[in-house]
Structures are given as structure tokens and as C-alpha cells.
C-alpha positions in Angstrom: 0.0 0.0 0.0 1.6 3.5 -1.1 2.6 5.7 1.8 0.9 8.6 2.0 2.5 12.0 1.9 2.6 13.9 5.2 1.0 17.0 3.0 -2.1 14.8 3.1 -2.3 14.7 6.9 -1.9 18.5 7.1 -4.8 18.9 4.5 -7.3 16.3 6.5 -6.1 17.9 10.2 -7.2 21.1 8.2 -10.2 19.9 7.1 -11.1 18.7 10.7 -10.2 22.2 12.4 -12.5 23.6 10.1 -15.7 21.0 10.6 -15.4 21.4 13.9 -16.2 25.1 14.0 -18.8 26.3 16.4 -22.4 26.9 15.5 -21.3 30.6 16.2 -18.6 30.7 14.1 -20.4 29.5 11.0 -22.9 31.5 11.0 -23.0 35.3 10.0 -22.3 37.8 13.0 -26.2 38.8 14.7 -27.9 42.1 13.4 -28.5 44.4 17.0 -31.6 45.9 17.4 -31.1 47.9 20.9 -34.0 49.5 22.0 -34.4 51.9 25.3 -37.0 54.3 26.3 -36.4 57.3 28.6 -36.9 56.7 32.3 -39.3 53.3 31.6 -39.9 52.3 35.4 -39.9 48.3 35.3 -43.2 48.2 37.0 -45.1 49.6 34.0 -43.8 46.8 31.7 -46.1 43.9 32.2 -43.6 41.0 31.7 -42.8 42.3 35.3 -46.6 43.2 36.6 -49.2 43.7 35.0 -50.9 45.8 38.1 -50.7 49.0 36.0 -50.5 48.8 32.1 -50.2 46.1 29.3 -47.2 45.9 27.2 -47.8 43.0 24.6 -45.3 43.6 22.1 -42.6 44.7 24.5 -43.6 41.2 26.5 -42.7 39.9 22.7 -39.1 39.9 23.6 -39.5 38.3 26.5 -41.4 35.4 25.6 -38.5 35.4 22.1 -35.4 35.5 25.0 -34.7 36.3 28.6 -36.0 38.9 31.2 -34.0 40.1 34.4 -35.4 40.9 37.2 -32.0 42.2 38.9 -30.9 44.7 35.9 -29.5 48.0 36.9 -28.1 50.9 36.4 -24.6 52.4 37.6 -26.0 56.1 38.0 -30.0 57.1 37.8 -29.6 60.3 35.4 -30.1 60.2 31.6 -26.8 61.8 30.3 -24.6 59.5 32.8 -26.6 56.6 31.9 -26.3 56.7 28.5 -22.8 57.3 28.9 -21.7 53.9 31.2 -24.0 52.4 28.5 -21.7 53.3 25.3 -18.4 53.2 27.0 -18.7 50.5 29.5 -17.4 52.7 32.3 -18.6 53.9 35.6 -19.5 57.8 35.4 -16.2 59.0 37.2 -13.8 57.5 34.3 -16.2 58.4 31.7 -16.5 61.6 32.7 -20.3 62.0 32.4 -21.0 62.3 36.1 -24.4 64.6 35.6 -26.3 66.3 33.5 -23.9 69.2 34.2 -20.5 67.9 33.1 -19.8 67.5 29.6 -19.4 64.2 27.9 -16.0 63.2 27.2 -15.6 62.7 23.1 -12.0 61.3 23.0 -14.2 57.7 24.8 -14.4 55.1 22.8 -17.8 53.9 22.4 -19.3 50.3 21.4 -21.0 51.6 18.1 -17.5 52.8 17.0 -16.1 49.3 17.0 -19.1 47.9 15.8 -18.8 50.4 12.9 -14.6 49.3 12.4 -15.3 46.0 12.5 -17.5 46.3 9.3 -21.2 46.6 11.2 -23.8 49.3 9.2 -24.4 51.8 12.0 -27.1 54.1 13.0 -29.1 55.8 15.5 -32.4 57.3 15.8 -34.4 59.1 18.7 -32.7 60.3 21.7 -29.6 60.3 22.9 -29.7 63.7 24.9 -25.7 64.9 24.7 -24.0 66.0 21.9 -25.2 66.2 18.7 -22.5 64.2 16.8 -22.3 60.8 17.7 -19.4 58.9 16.9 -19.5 55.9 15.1 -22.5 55.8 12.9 -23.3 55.6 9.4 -26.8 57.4 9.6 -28.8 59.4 12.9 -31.6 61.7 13.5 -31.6 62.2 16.9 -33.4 64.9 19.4 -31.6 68.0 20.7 -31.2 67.7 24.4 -34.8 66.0 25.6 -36.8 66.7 22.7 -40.6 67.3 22.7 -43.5 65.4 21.9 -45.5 67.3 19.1 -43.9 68.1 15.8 -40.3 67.3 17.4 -36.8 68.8 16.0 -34.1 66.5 15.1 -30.7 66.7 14.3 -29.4 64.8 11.4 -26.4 63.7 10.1 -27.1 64.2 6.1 -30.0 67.2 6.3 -29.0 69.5 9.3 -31.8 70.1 11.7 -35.3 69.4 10.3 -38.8 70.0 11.9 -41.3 66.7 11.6 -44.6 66.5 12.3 -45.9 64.4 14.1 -46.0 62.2 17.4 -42.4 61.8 18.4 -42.6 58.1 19.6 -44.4 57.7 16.0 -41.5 59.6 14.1 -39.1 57.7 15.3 -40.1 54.7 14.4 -40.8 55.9 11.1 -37.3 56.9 10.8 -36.0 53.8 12.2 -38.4 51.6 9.5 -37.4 53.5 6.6 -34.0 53.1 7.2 -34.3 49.7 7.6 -36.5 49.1 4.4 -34.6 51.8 2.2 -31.0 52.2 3.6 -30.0 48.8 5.1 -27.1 46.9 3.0 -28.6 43.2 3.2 -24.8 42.4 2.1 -23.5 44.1 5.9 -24.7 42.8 9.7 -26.3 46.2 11.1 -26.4 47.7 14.3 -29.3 49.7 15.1 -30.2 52.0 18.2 -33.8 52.4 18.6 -33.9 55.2 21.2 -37.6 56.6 22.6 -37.8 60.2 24.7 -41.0 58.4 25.9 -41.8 58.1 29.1 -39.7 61.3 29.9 -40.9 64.1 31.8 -43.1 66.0 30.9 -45.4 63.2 29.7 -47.5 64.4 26.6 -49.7 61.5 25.5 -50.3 60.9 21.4 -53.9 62.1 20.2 -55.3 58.6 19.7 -54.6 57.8 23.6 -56.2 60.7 25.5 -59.5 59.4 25.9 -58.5 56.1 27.3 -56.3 57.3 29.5 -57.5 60.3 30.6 -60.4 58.7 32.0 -58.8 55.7 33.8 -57.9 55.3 37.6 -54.8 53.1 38.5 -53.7 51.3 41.9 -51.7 53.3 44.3 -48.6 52.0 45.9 -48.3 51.1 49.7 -45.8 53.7 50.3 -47.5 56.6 48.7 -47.8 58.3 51.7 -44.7 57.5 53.2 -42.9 59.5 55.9 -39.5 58.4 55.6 -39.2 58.2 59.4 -37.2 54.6 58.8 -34.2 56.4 56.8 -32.3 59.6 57.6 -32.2 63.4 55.9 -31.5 62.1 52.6 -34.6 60.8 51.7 -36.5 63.4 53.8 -35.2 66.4 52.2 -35.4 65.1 48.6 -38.0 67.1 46.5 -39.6 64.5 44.7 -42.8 64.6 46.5 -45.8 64.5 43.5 -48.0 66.3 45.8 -45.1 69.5 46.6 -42.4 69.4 43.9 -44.4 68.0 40.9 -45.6 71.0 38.3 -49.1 71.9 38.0 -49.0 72.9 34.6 -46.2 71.2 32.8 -47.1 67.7 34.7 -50.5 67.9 35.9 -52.0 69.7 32.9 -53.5 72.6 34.5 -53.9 75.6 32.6 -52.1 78.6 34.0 -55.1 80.3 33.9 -56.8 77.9 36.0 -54.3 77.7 38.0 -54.1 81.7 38.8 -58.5 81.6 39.4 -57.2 78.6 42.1 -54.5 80.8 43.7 -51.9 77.8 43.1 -48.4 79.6 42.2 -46.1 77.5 40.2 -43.8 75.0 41.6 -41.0 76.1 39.8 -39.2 78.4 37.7 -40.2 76.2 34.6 -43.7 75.0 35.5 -46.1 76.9 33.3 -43.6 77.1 30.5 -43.0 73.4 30.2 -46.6 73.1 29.3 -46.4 75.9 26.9 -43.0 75.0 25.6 -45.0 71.3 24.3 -48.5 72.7 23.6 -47.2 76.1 21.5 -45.6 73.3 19.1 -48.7 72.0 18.4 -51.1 72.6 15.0 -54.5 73.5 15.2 -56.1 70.1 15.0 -53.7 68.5 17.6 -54.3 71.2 19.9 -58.1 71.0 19.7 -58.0 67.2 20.6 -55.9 68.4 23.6 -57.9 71.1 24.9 -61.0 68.3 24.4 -60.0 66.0 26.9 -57.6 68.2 28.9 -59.7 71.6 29.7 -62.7 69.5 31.1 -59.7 67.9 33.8 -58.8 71.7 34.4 -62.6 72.7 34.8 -63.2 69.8 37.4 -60.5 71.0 39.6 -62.1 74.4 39.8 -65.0 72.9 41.2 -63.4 70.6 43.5 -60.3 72.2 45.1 -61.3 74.3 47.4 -63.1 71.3 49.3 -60.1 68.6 48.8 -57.9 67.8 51.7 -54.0 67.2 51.1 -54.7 63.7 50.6 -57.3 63.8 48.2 -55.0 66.0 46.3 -51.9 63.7 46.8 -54.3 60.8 45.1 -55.4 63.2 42.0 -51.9 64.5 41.5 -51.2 60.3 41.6 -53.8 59.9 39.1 -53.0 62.7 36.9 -49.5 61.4 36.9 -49.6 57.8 35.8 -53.0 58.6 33.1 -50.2 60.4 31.2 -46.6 58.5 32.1 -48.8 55.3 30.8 -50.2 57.1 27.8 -46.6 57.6 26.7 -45.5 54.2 27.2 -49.1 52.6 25.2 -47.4 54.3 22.1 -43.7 53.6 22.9 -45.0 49.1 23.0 -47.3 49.8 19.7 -44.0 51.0 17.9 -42.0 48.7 19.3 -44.5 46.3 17.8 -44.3 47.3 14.4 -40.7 47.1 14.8 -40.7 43.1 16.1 -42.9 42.7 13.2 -40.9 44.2 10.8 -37.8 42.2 11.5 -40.4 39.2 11.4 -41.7 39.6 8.0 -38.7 40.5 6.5 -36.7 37.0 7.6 -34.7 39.2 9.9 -35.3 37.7 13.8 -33.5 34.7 13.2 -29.9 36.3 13.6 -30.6 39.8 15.4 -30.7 40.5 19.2 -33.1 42.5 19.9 -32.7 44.5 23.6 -35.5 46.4 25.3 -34.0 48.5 28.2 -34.3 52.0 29.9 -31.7 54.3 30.9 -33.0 53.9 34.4 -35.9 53.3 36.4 -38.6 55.4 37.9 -40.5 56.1 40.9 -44.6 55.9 39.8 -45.8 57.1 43.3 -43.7 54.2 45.7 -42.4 56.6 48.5 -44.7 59.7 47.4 -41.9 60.0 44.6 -41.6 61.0 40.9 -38.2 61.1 38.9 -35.1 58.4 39.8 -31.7 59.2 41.3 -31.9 57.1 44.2 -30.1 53.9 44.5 -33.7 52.5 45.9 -35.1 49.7 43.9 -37.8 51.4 41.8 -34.5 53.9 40.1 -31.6 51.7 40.3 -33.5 48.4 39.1 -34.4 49.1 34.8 -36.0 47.0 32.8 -33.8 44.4 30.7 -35.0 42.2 28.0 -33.3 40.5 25.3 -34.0 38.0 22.8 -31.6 36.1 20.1 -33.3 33.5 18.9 -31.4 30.2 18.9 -29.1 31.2 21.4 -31.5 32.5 23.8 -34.1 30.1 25.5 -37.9 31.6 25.1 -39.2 32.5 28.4 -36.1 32.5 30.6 -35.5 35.1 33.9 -32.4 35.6 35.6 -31.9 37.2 38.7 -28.7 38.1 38.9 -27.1 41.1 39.3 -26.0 43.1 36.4 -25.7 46.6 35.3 -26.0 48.9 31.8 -21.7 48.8 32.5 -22.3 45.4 30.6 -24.0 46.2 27.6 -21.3 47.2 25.6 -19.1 43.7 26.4 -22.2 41.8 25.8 -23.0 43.3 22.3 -19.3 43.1 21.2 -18.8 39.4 22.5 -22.2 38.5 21.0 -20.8 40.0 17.7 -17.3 38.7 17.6 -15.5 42.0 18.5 -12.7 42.3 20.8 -13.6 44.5 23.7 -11.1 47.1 25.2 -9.5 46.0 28.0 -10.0 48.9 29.9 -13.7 48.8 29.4 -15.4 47.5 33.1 -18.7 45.5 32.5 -19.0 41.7 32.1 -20.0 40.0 29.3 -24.1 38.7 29.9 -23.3 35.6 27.6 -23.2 33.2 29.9 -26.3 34.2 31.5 -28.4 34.0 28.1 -27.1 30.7 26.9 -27.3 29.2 30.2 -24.4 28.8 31.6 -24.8 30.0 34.8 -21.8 28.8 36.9 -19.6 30.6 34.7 -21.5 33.8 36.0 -19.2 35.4 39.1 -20.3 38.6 40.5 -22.2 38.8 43.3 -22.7 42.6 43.9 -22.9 45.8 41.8 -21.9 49.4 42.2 -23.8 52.5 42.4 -22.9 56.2 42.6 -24.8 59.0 42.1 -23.1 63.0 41.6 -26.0 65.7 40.9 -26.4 67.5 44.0 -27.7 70.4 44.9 -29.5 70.4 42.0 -33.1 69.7 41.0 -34.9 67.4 43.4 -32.2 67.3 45.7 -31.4 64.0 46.2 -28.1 64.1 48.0 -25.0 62.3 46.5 -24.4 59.3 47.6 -22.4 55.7 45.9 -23.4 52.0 47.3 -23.0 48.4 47.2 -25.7 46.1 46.1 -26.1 42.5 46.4 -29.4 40.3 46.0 -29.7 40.7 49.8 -28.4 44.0 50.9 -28.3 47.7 50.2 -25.3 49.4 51.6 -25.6 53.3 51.2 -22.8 56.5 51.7 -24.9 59.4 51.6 -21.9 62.4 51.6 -21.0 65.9 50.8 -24.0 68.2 53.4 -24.0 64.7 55.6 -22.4 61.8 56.8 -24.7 59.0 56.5 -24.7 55.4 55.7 -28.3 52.9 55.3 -28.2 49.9 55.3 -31.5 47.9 53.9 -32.4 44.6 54.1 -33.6 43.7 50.4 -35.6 40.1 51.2 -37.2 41.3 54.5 -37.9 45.0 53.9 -38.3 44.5 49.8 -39.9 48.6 50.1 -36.6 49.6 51.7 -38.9 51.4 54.2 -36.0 51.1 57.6 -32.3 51.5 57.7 -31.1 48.6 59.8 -27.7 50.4 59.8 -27.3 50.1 63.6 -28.9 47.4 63.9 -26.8 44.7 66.3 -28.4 41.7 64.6 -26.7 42.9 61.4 -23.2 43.5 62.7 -21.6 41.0 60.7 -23.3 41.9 57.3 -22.4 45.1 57.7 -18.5 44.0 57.9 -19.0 42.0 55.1 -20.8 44.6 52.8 -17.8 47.6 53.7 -15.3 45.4 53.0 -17.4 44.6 49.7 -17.7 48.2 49.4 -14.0 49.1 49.8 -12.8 46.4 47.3 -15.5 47.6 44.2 -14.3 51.2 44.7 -10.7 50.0 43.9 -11.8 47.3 41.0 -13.5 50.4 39.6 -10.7 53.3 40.4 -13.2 55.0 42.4 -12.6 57.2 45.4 -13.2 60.4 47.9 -10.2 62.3 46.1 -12.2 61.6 42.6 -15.7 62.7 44.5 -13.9 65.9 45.8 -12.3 66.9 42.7 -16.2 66.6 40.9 -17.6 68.2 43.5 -15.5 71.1 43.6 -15.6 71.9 40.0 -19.3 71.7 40.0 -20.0 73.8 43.2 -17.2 76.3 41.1 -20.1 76.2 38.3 -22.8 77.6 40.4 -21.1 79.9 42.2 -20.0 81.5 38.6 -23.2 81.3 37.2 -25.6 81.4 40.1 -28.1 79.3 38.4 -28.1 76.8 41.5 -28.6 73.7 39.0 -32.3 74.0 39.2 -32.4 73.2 42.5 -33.6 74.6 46.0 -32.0 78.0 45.8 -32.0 78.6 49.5 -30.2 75.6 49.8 -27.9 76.0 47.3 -27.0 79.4 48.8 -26.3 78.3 51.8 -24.1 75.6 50.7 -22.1 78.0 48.7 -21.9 80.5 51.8 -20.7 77.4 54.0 -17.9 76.6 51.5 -16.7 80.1 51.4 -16.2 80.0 55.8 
């Protein structure tokens, strides 16, 4: 028999390598389709509770792939958020600490590499800093927060143009067409699908106003809480929907009304948020407004006088949520025309699809609007993601993970090396499965914009699926310490507490060791702190918060 020819061997040990390539590996790298709303609470998604609102098509992608149910965020502000989310880095290295401090353009971000690595890039919606984002082929996005009505957006091939239209609807538009008219089927895209819905101040579309406007939704158990379990930070926040919410620009009042009732606006922006939304309006949008919105206005005048501060806590409640759910009824019908675009057009099979928000949202739990905290109901955001074939249908996971992981995710799920300085974990493991390959067992949280509006004080944290361990700093000293299984509200700060002595060793020393994996510390805090407080006392515009405060904070300083 004729020897063979060690050539031979080389070509069948080739052949093998090359047969014996992953699933993965074959096939072409997954379309991303990353979807997040603006300030989306978790408990108005019905794949977590259905006690308020029903989101079928966003409870699509949950039923397609996985939901968690311990998903959060490293900072509960907008700018910041978004900001962890394209660079995978905590706010202090990224730079994006608030709203205040500018974003940082020499960071690399995600889309950037997905954009190198050959990806067909674009963004449409909100992103809310900057108005040149890096790494993408095509965007319209929003200037700053945008409006509802007949929105602006900044483009990347026309300038600035005016649409009109129902913002949740225009973007979706935008986001179809370019997928129908400017997607290369020959290129693996990477979308971002990015809704100003539910932000502040909630303007419902047309066709929902008389749904919504006559429904009445279940109140919280802490609505009327008194914070008398926690210290001065949550006392002295101004979140309160019945104290610190506007009249006008959130309730819908007409200023008029408002001045017959003797009610004085809540703040410098109250009446002209409403008029800043309604002025963009045409005739016939207006008119539906003023159909379903003046007789609210006129039933107050009769009212008022005899309601006590309760009864006006539960209307301000009611008023609240008729128009944060409104928003979010058109943000799941255009997410649904987007799930069933990718479906008709043979695209699902090999595209992750995320839904997420940049943060959660208080809907009345502790008498609260807005985020910031690191309680549950702001730090916790929704997370759903689907990738058919690789995801099981109808999975949860509880573990902990953060919007610092996004970017590694995405990139891993796409083939792309990450950056090594780049501080999330990759949430592969979790979606195929493969739990024990999952390691962390707590998060970190730190949150920068104070004084400013709502003055929630600044504070950083460690977070497991059993504790809460909070540094509130800067105007006080405190620490809180909540018990996450027996007080799931987070109503009493078991701090100094005896019978916890030993967790709260644990959770400092847990504390102490994230600030160094993450470069974090007081001299970083200090430095931030002092160029912002620098910023108000050049401008003296106080960061749209308590100006008494403020002042007095900046007189302290100066002694």
C-alpha cells in the first residue's frame, strides 16, 4: 500500500479544524436591534406586573429570549446613563457624572467598533448629549430631551429638520425606513432604537387621550410614606408628587386655572413646560388636547377648594400615571411594528433584539416621581433581550448586572474584541445558560447631581441580591443599610442594627474592594464636586435646585 504523503495529513487535520467550527462561528455575525426608552420604570412593563399597564409587544421579547429581574443601572440620570452604556465605564472615568459635566468625546464607544469592524451603523431618537455621535453611518436624533409634538431632530445628512408628528411615531418611522430603504442586506447592522417616551413632561399621542385620561390606577403602599425609617437624605429630597411636581407642565393645568385657584407655580419652569409642548402643536392637535384636557382643568375648579391634602396627593397620583402610561401605550405599539418588521422580513432569526431604559422610575412608591436614588424602583431598569437560537424563550435571571455590561455583551455576541480597559461583564453566559460561569455577586452605584433639582443628595453603594449598603456624603455623613428580602420597600435602615453586625462588615469590606476594581474614590468625589460647586457659584443658576439651599451651601464653603 503507497505511503501517504505527510501533506495529506496536514490537509485532513485542516479539514477537521475547520468542521469542527462552532455553530457561532459558522454562522454570520447577529444584526442588533437595541431598543431603550427614557426613564421606563420596570413596573409599567407587564412581563414584570401587570398591576398597571399592558405591554404586549414589548412582553414579545421576553417570551423570544430572557427577562431580568435584577438589571441596573450604575447612576440614575439620563446623560450619565447613556454614557456607562456606550463606554462601559462607571461615570467617574467616563466623565459623564451629571447632567452638568460635559461628555467626554476622545471615549471610545461600542458603536464605533461595531462600525470598524465592518457593522452598518445608525441611531435614531434620543440620545440627549451631543449632537455628533461617533460611530455611525446614519442618525436623527433629538436635541437635548426633545418634545413630543412636531419634534426637531438633528441629522447627520440634512441639518436640523422639523417633523410633524407624534415623536414616539416619528421615530419609528425613521427607524423603519432606514431599515426598508437604507439597510445593506450584504452588511450585519447595528441599530439604536432610542424613545424620549416616558420622559418628563409626559405628553400623551392624540389617539390615547381618551383612554387614559379617564382611567384610575392602583396606588402604591408607600405613597404616603414619611420616611421616618431612613435619615435626611430621603426626607429632604424634593420628589414629593404632591409638593415638587408641576401643575402645569405635569398635571396639565392651565395657568389660567391655575391663577382663578391661587396655586403659584412650583417652579421656575412649571407653566412654560406646558407651553413649551403645547405652543408646538397645530390647530387640529391642539383642539384634541384642549378636548379632553380643559374639562380635567374645569373639574378641579370645582373641586379644590373642598379637597384635603390627601385627596390631592391621590389626583396629583392619578394625573400622573393617566399620562406617564399614555406615553409608554405608544412607545409598545412602535416597538411592535418594529418586532414585526424584523419578522416579516426574515430578519429575527440572527438579530438580538434588547428592550431597556436608561433607568428606572418612581410611579408614586415613597410619594416620589423622577429616579436618582439607589432604591429599587431607580436603580433596578427593565432588561429584556432575545436572540433567537441562542437565547431560550421565556427564561429570567436574577442576577445582578448593570448597563456597564452592555457594551461587552454586544461586542462578545458580535465577535468583536472589547477594550480591555472597558469595566462591564460580558451577559453571555447568563443568556445561553451557563450560569456557573456567572461570578459577580454585587454591583456598584454612585450618584453626583447635588444640589440640583430634586435634591437628592450624593451618595455611591453596594448592592447584592440581599443588601443595600448606602454612603450618603458631601452636606452629611450617613450610611443605610436595607435589608432587600425582609424589607423588599426599603422602608427602615437597619444600619445600627446589632443583629446585622456582621453583614455590615462584610458589605464595607465589599464596598472598599469595588471602589478599587472600579478606580473609584473620595479624592475623585472631591475633585467633581469642587468643579461643580465652582459652576454655580460662577453662574448662580443653582442647578435647578432649592435656591436657598444652594446658597447656603455655597456661603458654607466660602467659611
Amino acid at each position: 500500500m503507497k505511503q501517504l504523503q505527510p501533506s495529506f495529513y496536514f490537509l485532513l487535520i485542516l479539514i477537521c479544524i475547520c468542521s469542527c467550527k462552532t455553530e457561532e462561528e459558522q454562522k454570520d455575525p447577529p444584526n442588533i436591534v437595541f431598543i431603550m426608552s427614557d426613564d421606563h420604570a420596570y413596573q409599567a412593563i407587564s412581563a414584570y406586573s401587570d398591576h398597571l399597564i399592558e405591554t404586549p409587544n414589548i412582553d414579545r421579547i421576553a417570551k423570544m429570549g430572557m427577562l431580568f429581574t435584577n438589571a441596573t443601572v450604575t447612576n440614575s440620570i439620563c446623560a450619565p446613563s447613556r454614557a456607562t452604556i456606550l463606554t462601559g465605564l462607571h461615570s467617574h472615568l467616563n466623565g459623564k457624572v451629571d447632567n452638568y459635566f460635559p461628555f467626554d468625546t476622545t471615549n471610545v464607544t461600542f458603536p464605533q467598533l461595531f462600525q470598524e469592524a465592518g457593522y452598518q451603523t445608525a441611531m435614531f431618537g434620543k440620545l440627549h448629549f451631543g449632537n455628533n455621535p461617533k460611530g455611525f453611518d446614519q442618525f436623527k436624533i433629538l436635541p437635548g430631551q426633545g418634545v413630543y409634538y412636531n419634534p426637531t431632530f438633528i441629522t447627520k445628512n440634512e441639518g436640523r429638520i422639523e417633523v410633524e408628528g407624534y415623536v414616539t411615531d416619528v421615530i419609528t418611522d425613521m427607524t423603519l425606513d432606514w431599515l426598508q430603504n437604507e439597510r445593506k442586506a450584504n452588511q450585519p447592522f447595528m441599530l439604536m432604537y432610542l424613545h424620549k417616551a416616558p420622559h418628563r413632561e409626559w405628553a400623551p399621542a392624540e389617539r390615547h387621550l381618551e383612554e387614559f385620561t379617564q382611567r384610575t390606577f392602583p396606588e402604591p403602599a408607600t405613597l404616603f410614606d414619611d420616611y421616618s425609617g431612613r435619615g435626611r437624605a430621603a426626607k429632604e429630597a424634593e420628589m414629593n408628587l404632591l409638593k415638587h411636581m408641576n401643575w402645569a407642565g405635569d398635571s396639565k393645568i392651565y395657568p389660567e386655572v391655575l391663577k382663578e385657584l391661587g396655586i403659584p407655580p412650583t417652579s421656575d419652569w412649571d407653566w412654560r413646560a406646558l407651553e413649551n409642548e403645547i405652543g408646538r402643536m397645530n390647530p387640529e392637535q391642539r383642539a384634541t388636547w384642549d378636548k379632553y384636557y380643559r374639562p380635567i382643568a374645569d373639574s378641579l375648579k370645582k373641586t379644590y377648594a373642598s379637597m384635603s391634602q390627601e385627596d390631592l396627593m391621590r389626583w396629583r397620583y392619578q394625573r400622573y400615571m393617566q399620562d406617564y402610561l399614555a406615553t409608554i401605550k405608544a412607545v409598545d405599539e412602535n416597538v411592535g411594528r418594529v418586532l414585526d418588521y424584523l419578522e416579516e422580513n426574515g430578519l429575527m432569526e440572527n438579530t438580538i433584539v434588547v428592550y431597556t431604559s436608561d433607568q428606572g422610575f418612581y410611579l408614586g412608591e415613597h410619594g416620589w416621581f423622577d429616579k436618582r436614588f439607589v432604591y429599587d424602583e431607580s436603580f433596578k431598569t427593565p432588561l429584556l433581550v432575545a436572540w433567537p437560537g441562542k437565547v431560550k424563550p421565556g427564561t429570567k435571571s436574577d442576577e445582578m448586572v448593570q448597563n456597564l455590561d452592555f457594551a461587552q455583551t454586544l461586542l462578545e455576541a458580535a465577535g468583536i474584541p472589547a477594550p480591555s480597559h472597558m469595566q462591564g461583564e460580558s451577559l453571555l453566559p447568563l443568556l445561553k445558560g451557563e450560569n456557573e460561569k456567572w461570578t459577580r455577586d454585587a454591583v456598584y452605584y454612585h450618584y453626583y447631581e447635588y444640589p440640583s433639582v430634586h435634591m437628592v443628595k450624593r451618595h455611591y453603594a453596594v448592592v447584592t441580591k440581599e443588601y443595600k449598603l448606602t454612603h450618603y456624603y458631601y452636606d452629611v455623613d450617613e450610611w443605610e443599610l436595607v435589608d432587600r428580602i425582609k424589607d423588599p420597600k426599603e422602608l427602615q435602615n437597619v444600619y445600627d442594627d446589632p443583629a446585622y453586625a456582621q453583614v455590615k462588615k462584610e458589605l464595607h469590606q465589599k464596598l472598599e474592594d469595588l471602589r478599587k476594581k472600579y478606580g473609584d474614590n473620595s479624592e475623585i468625589s472631591q475633585r467633581y464636586l469642587n468643579e461643580y460647586l465652582d459652576h454655580l457659584e460662577k453662574t448662580q443658576q443653582f442647578g435647578g435646585g432649592n435656591k436657598e439651599v444652594t446658597k447656603q451651601l455655597l456661603e458654607n464653603r466660602k467659611k
